[in-house]
N, C-alpha and C positions, 0 to 999 in steps of 0.2 A: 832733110830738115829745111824750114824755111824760115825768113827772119824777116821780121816789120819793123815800121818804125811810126810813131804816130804823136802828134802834141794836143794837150787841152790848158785853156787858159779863162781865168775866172778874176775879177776884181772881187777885193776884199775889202770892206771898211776894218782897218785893223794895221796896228804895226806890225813890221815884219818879224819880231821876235817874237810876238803874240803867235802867228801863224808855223815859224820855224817850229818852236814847242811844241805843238800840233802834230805837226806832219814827224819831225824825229823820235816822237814817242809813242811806242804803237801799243800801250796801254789803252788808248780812247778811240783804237782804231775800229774797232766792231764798233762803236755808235758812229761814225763817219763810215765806213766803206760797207756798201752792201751787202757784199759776197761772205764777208769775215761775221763768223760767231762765237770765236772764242781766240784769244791770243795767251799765249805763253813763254815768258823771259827764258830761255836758257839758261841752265845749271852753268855750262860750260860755254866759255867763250875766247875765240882768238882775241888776240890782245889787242885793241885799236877797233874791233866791231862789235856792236848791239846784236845778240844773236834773239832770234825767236820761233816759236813754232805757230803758227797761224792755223786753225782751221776755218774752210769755208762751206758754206751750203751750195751749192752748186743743180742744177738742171739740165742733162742734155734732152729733147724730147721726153719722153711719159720717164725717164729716169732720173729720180731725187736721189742723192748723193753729198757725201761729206768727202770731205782731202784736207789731210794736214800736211804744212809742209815748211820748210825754212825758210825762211826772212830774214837776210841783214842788213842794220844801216850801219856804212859803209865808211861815210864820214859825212860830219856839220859842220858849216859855217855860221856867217852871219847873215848871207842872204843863199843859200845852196843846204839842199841833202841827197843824196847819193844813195839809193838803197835799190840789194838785190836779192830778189825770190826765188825760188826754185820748187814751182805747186807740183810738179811731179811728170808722168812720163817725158824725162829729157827735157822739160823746156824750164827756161831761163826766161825775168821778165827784172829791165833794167831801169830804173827809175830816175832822173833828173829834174828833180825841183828847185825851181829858181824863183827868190822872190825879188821883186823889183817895185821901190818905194814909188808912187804915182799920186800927184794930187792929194786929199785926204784919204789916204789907205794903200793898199799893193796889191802888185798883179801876182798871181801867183802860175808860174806858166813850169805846167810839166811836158817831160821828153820818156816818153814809153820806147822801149827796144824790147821785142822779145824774139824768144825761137822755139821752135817746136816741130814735131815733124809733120811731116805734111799731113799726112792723117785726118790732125786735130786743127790743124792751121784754123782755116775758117771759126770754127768754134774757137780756139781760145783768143784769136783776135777779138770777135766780138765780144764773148764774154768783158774783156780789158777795156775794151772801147767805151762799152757802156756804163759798166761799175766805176769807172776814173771820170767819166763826164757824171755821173750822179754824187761821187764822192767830195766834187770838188764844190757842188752845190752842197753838199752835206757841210763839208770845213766852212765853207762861209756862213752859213746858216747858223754852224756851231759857234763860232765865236762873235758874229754880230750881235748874237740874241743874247750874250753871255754879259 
């Protein structure tokens, strides 16, 4: 197994409760995150987390692919969310968003941690890499234009 860690950071014209709602509710998340085409609430859930099942479209080389897999958020504040994945073979991908009020509007700076075994490392780092630097252009995009 191997384990990264990597941050992206984006301004926002936008309050930070504007953006938390965003980010804690992953109903609107297949129009912000690339990889995601379909999300689904859980029936059941441990008590104190938002459970769900995410699928995503995915590509390794000439092979298109789907994967559903679990997503919780974990816990909200007023400027933090907490949320953790688990897209499948073994890996785990940990989320810390932090929004921090700046000027007219907030930064919104995430904290990515995942693991995976070595195998896939390379791949699913970049997969993460890129989909969270495009997604974060997506949230902003989504709620300035809103």
């Amino acid at each position: 197994m191997k384990q990264a860690s990597f941050e992206k950071e984006i301004f926002i014209k936008s309050d930070a409760k504007t953006v938390i709602n965003l980010i804690a509710d992953y109903s609107n998340h297949h129009k912000i995150h690339p990889l995601i085409i379909k999300v689904e609430r859980a029936k059941d859930e441990p008590q104190g987390v938002r459970r769900y099942f995410i699928t995503d479209s995915l590509q390794w080389g000439p092979f298109k692919f789907k994967t559903t897999y679990q997503a919780d958020i974990i816990s909200v504040t007023g400027d933090t969310v907490h949320t953790e994945a688990y897209p499948s073979l073994k890996t785990s991908v940990t989320n810390i968003t932090k929004i921090t009020p700046k000027d007219n509007g907030v930064v919104l700076h995430e904290t990515i941690t995942l693991s995976t075994p070595d195998i896939f490392f390379g791949y699913v780092l970049k997969q993460a890499e890129t989909s969270h630097e495009e997604m974060l252009k997506r949230i902003k995009n989504f709620v300035e234009t809103k």
